[in-house]
Structure formats: structure tokens, C-alpha cells
Backbone as JSON, one array per atom type, in Angstrom:
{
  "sequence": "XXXXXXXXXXXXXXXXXXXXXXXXXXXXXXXXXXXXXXXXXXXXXXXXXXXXXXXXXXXXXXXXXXXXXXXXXXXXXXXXXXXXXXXXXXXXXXXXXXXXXXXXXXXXXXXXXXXXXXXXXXXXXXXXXXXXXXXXXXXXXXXXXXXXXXXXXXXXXXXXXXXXXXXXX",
  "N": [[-31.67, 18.92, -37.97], [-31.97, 21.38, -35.74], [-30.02, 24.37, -34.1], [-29.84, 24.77, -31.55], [-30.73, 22.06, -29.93], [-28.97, 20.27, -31.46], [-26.32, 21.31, -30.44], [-27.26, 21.11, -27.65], [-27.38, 18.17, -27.75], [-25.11, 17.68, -28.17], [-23.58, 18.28, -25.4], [-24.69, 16.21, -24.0], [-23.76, 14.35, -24.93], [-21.31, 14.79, -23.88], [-21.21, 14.36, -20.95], [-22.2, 11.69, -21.11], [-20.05, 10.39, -22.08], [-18.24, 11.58, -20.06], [-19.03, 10.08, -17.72], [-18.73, 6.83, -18.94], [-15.91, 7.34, -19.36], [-15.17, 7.45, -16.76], [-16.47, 4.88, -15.34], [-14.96, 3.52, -16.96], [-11.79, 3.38, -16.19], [-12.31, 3.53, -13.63], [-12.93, 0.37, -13.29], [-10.02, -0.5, -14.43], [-8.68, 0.0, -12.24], [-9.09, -1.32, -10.41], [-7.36, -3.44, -9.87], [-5.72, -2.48, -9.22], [-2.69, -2.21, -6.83], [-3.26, -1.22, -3.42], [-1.07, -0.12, -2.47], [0.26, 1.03, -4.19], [-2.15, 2.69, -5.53], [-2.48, 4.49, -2.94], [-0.71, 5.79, -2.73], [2.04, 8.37, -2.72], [2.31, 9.75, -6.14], [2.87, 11.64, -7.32], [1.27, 13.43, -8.41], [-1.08, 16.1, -8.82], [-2.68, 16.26, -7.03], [-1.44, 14.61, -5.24], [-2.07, 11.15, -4.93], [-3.09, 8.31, -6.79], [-5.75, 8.05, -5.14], [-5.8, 10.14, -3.95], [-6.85, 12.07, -6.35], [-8.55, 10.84, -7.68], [-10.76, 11.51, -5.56], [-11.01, 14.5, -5.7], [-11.65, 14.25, -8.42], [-14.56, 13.72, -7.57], [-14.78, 15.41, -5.96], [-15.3, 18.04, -7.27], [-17.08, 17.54, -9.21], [-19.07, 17.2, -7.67], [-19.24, 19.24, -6.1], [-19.25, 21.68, -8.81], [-21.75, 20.28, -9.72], [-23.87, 20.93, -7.96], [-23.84, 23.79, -7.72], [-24.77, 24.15, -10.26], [-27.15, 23.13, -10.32], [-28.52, 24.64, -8.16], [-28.0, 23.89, -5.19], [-25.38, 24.35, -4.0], [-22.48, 22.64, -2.56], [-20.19, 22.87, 0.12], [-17.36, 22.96, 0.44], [-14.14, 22.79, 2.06], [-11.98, 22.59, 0.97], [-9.52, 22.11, -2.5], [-8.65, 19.94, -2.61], [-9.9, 18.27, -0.18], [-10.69, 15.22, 1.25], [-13.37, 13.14, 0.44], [-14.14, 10.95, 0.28], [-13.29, 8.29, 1.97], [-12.77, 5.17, 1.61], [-11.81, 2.76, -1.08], [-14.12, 1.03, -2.72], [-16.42, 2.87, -2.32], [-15.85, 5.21, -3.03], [-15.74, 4.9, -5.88], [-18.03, 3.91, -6.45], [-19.45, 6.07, -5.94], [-18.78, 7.76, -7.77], [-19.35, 6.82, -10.12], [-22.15, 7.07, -10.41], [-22.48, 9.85, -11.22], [-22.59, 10.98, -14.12], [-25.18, 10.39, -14.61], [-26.82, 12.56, -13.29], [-25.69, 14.73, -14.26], [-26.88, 14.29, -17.17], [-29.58, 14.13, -16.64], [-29.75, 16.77, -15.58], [-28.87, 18.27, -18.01], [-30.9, 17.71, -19.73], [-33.1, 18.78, -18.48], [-33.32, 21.53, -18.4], [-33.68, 24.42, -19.42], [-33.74, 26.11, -22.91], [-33.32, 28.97, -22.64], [-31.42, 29.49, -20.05], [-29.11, 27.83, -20.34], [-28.32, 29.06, -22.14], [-27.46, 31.28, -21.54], [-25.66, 32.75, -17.83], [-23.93, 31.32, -15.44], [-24.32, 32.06, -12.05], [-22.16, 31.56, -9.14], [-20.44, 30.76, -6.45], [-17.22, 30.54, -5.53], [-14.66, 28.27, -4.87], [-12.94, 29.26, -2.79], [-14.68, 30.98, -1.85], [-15.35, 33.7, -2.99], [-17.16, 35.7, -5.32], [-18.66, 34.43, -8.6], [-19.19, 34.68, -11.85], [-19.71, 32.86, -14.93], [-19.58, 31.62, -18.45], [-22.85, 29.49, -18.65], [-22.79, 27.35, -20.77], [-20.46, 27.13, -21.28], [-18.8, 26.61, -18.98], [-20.25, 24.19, -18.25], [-19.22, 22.86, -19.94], [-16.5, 23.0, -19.27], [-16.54, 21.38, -17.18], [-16.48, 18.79, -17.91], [-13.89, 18.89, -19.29], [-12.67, 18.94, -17.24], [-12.41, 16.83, -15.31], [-11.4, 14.91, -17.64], [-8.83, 15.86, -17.64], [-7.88, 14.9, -15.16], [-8.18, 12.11, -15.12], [-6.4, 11.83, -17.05], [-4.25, 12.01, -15.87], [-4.34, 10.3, -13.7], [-3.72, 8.1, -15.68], [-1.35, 8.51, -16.08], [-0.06, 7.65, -13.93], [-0.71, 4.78, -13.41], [0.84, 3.8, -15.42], [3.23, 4.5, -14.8], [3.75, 3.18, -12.91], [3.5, 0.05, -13.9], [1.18, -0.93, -15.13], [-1.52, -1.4, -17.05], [-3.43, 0.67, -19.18], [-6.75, 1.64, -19.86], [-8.09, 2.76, -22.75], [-8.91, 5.99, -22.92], [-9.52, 7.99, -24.36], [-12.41, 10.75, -26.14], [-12.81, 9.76, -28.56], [-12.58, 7.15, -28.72], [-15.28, 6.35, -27.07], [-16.6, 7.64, -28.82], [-16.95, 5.84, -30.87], [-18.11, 3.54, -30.41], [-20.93, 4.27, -29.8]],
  "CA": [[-31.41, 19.19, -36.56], [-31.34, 23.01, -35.54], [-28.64, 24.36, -33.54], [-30.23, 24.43, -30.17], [-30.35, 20.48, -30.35], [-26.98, 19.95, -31.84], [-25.66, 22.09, -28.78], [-27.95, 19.89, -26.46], [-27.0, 16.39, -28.26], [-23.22, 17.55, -27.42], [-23.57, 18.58, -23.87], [-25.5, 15.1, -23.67], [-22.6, 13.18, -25.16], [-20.19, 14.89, -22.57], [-21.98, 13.73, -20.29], [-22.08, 10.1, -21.29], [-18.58, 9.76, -22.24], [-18.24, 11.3, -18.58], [-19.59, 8.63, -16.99], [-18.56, 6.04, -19.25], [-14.45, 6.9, -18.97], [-15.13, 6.98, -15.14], [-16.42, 3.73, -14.95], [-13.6, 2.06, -17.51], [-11.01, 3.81, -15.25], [-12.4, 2.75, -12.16], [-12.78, -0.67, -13.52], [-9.07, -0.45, -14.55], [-8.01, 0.18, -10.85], [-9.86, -2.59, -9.16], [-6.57, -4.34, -10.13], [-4.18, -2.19, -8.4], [-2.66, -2.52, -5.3], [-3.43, -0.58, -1.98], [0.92, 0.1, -2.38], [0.03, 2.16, -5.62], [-3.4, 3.11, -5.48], [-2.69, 5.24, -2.31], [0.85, 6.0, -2.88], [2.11, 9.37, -3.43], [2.7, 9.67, -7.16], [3.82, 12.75, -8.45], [0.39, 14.02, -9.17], [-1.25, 17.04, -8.11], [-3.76, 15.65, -5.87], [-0.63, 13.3, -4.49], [-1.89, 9.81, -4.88], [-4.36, 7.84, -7.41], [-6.93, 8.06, -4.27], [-6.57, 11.9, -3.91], [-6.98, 12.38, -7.34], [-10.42, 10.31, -7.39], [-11.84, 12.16, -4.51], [-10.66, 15.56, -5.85], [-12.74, 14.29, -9.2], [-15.69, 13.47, -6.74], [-15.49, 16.71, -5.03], [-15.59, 18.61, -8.52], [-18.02, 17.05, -9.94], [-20.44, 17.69, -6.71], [-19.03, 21.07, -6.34], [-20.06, 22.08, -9.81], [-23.27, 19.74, -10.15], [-24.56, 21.63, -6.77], [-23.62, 25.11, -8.41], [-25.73, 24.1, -11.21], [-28.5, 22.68, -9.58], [-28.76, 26.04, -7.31], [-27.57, 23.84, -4.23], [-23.87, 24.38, -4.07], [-21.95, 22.4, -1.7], [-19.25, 23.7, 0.2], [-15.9, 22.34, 0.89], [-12.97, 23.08, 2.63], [-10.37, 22.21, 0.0], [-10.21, 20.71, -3.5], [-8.2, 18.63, -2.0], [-10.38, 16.75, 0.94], [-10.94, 13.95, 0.92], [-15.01, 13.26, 0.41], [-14.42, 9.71, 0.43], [-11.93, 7.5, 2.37], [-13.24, 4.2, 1.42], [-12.55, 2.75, -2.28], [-15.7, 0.96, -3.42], [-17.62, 3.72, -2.16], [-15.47, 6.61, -3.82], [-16.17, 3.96, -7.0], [-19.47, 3.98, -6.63], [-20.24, 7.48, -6.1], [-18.41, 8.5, -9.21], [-20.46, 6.03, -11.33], [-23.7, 7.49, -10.85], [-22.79, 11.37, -11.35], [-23.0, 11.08, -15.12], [-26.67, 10.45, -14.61], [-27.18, 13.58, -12.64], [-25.49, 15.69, -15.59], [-27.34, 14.06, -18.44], [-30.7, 14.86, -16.37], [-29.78, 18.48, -15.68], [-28.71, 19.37, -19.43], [-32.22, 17.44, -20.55], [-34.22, 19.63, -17.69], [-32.73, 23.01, -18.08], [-34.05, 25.76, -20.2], [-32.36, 26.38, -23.46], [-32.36, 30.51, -22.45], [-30.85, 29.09, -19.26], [-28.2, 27.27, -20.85], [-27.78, 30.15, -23.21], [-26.92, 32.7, -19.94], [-24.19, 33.29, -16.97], [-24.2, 30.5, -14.11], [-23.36, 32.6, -10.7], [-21.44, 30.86, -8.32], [-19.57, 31.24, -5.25], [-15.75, 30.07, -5.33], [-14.4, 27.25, -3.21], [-12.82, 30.47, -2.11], [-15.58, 32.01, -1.34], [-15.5, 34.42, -4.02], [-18.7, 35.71, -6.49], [-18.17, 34.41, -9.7], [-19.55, 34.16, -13.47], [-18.98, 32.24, -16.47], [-20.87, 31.27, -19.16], [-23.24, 28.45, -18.49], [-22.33, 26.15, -21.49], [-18.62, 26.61, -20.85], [-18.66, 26.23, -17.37], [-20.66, 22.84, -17.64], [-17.96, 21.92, -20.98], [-14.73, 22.5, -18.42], [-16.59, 20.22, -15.87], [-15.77, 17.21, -18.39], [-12.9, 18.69, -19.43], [-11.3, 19.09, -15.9], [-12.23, 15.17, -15.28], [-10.46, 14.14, -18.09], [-7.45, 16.02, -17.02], [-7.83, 13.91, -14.1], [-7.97, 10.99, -15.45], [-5.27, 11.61, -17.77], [-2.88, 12.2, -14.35], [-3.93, 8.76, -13.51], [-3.48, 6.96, -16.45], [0.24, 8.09, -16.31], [0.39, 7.16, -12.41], [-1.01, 3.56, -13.66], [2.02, 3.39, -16.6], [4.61, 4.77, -13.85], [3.55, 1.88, -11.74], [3.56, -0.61, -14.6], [-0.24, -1.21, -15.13], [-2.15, -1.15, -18.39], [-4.36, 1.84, -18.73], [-7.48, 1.77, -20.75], [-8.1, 3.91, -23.86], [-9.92, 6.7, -22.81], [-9.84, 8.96, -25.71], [-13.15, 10.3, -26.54], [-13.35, 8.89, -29.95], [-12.95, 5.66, -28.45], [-17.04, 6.7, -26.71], [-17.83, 7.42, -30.15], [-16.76, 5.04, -31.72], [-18.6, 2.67, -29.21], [-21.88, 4.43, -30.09]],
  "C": [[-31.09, 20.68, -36.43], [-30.22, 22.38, -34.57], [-28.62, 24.5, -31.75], [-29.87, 22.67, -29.74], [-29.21, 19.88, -30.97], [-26.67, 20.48, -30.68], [-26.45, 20.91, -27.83], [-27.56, 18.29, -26.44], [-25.52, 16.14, -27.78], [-22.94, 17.55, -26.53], [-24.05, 16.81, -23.67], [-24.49, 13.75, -23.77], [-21.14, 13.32, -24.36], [-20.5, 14.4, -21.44], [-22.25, 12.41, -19.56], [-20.9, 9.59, -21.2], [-17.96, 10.15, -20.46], [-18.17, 9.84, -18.09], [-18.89, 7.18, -17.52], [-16.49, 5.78, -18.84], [-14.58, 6.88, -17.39], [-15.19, 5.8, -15.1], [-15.06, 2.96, -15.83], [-12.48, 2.38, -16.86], [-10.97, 3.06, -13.89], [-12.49, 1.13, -12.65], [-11.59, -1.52, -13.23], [-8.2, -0.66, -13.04], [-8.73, -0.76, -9.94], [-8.32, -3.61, -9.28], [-5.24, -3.77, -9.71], [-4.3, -2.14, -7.19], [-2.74, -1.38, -4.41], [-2.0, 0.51, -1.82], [0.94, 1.39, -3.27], [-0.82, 3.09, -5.59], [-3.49, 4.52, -3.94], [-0.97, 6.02, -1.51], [1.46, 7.48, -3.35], [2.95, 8.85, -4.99], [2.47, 11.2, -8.11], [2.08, 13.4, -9.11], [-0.39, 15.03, -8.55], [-1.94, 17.08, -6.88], [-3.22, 14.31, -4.99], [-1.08, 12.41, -5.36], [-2.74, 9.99, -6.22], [-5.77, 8.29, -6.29], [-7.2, 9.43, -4.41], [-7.26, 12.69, -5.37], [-8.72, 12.08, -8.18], [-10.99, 11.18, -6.57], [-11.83, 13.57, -4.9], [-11.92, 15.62, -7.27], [-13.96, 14.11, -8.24], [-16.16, 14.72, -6.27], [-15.48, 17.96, -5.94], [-16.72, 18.99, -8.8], [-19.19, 17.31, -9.17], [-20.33, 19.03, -6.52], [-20.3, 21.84, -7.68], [-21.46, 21.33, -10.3], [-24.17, 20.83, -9.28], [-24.71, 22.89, -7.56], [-24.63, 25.03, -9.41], [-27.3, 24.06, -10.81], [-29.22, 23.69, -8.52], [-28.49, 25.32, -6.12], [-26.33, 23.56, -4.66], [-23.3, 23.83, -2.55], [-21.23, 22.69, -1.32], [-18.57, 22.97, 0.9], [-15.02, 22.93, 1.09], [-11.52, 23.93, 1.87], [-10.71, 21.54, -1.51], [-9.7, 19.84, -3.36], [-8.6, 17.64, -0.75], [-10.75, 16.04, 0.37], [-12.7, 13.81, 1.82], [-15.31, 12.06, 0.47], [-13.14, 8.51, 0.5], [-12.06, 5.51, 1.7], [-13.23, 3.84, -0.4], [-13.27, 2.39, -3.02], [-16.79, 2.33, -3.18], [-16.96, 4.69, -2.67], [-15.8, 5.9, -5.16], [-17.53, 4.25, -7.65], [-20.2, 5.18, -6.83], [-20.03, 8.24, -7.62], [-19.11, 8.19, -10.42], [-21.25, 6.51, -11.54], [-23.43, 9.12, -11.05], [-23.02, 11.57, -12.83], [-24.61, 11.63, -15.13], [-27.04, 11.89, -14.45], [-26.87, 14.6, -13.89], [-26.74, 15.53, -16.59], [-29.38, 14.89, -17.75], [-30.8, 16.38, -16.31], [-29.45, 18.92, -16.85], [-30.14, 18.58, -19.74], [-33.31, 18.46, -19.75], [-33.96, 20.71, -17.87], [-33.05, 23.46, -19.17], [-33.27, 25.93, -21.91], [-31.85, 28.33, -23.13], [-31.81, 30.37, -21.14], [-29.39, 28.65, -19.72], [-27.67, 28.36, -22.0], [-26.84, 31.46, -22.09], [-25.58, 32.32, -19.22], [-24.68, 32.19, -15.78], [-23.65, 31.6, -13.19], [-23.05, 31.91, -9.9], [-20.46, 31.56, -7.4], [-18.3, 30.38, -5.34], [-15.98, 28.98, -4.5], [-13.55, 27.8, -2.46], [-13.18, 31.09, -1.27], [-15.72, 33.28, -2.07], [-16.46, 34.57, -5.15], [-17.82, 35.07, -7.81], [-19.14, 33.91, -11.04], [-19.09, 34.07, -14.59], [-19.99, 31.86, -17.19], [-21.49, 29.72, -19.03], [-22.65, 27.2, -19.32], [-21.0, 26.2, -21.16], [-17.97, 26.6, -20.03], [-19.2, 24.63, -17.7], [-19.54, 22.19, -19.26], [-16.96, 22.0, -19.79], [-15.2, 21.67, -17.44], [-15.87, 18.72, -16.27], [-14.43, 17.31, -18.57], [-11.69, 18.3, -18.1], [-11.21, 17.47, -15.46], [-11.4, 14.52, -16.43], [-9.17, 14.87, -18.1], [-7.15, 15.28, -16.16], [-7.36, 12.99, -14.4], [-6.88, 10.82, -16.34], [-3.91, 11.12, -16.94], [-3.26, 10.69, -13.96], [-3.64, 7.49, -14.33], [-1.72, 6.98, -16.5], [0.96, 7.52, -15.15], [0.17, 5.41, -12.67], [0.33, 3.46, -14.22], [3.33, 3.51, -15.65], [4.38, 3.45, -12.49], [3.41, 0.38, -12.75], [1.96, -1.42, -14.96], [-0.78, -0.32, -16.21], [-3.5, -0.23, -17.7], [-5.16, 1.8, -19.98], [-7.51, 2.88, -21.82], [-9.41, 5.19, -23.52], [-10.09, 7.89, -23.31], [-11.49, 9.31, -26.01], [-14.03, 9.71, -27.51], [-13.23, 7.38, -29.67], [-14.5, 5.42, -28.31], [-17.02, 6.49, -28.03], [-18.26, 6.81, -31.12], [-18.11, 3.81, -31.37], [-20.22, 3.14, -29.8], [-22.92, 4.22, -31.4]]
}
């Protein structure tokens, strides 16, 4: 395996495990209550809910940025989706969208500087691969903040380590 393809196989498995701790997360929370689930809890984005929609409006943020349409929002804190099957749902399928854009994209693309505009409004560049690595990482910060909002509410929180993914594979 060169080292182009190792680099590509990893981006590919961030990607997956994306997607995959979203859905066992959201799974996880089909079983909490309305009381909890939209409750302030001590987390930066307030509740469990804001904290979902804040991953939602991330994750489209920086997919758009990638994709050369960048969406533009307010706040990272609006709310992009009041409704929770449908904030559920939307989060499910963004994996996909990743795994297609690191398989379509260039490798001297992926080797370069993404430019982007702030949710500021401010120019800005970073390096492509480690702009699209902190996208996963910043979701599983997320998700970390709700696994301790689950435990502070007395509700079992899945393992979402990603050697659990790899194990799995």
C-alpha cells in the first residue's frame, strides 16, 4: 500500500466511524425523555438537542466548504433542526457525503490549503487534510458532551471509542 492510499484508507475510516458513532448515539437517545433530551445540561450548546443541531450545522458548514458550496449560518448555535427524528435522520446520512468527497477528490487537492470563509465571515486557510481530520474530531467532542449529559441524567451511554469501529471491522 503506498502512502497516498494509506492517507486515503484513513480519511475513509473517519468517515465511517463518523457516521457509525452518530447513528449508535442517536440510537442511544431514542430512549430519553423530552425532560432530558431538551433540558439545559451544562453543555456548551445548552441541551442534548442544541448540541445535535450544532453537530448538524458543522458538519454542513464544513461539508459545503469542501464541496465549494458553503452554507451560511447565523450562529453555531441555531438551531437547523427543531424536530427530533428529522435532526436523527439528517445526521445519519452525512457520513455518506464525506466518504464520497474523500473517494472523489484529487490526491494534489487533498494534499493543498482549503479556503474558506468563517461563520464570521472571515477569509481563512488550513490545510485540507487537517481541516477535514478536525471535522471528525470536533463531532466526537460532541458526542463526548453528550455522553456525559446521558450519565448526569442516569442513562447508559454507548461505547463510542474509536477502537470499538475497529474492532467491529
Amino acid at each position: 500500500m503506498n502512502k497516498d492510499s494509506a492517507l486515503v484508507s484513513q480519511l475513509k475510516t473517519l468517515a465511517a466511524y463518523h457516521g457509525w458513532a452518530n447513528a449508535l448515539l442517536l440510537r442511544q437517545l431514542e430512549a430519553v425523555a423530552d425532560e432530558h433530551y431538551f433540558a439545559p445540561a451544562g453543555l456548551f450548546f445548552g441541551s442534548i438537542h442544541g448540541t445535535l443541531n450544532h453537530l448538524l450545522l458543522g458538519d454542513r458548514s464544513w461539508y459545503g466548504r469542501f464541496a465549494g458550496a458553503p452554507e451560511i449560518f447565523s450562529s453555531l448555535a441555531q438551531e437547523v433542526e427543531a424536530r427530533r427524528p428529522e435532526l436523527a435522520q439528517q445526521l445519519c446520512v452525512r457520513s455518506g457525503l464525506w466518504l464520497s468527497l474523500i473517494e472523489n477528490t484529487p490526491a494534489r487537492v487533498m494534499a493543498g490549503t482549503l479556503h474558506y470563509t468563517t461563520t464570521a465571515g472571515q477569509p481563512a486557510a488550513t490545510p485540507w487534510i487537517g481541516t477535514l481530520t478536525h471535522v471528525f474530531n470536533h463531532a466526537t467532542h460532541h458526542r463526548g458532551q453528550i455522553s456525559a449529559a446521558l450519565t448526569r441524567y442516569g442513562y447508559e451511554c454507548p461505547e463510542l471509542d474509536l477502537i470499538y469501529f475497529l474492532r467491529q471491522a
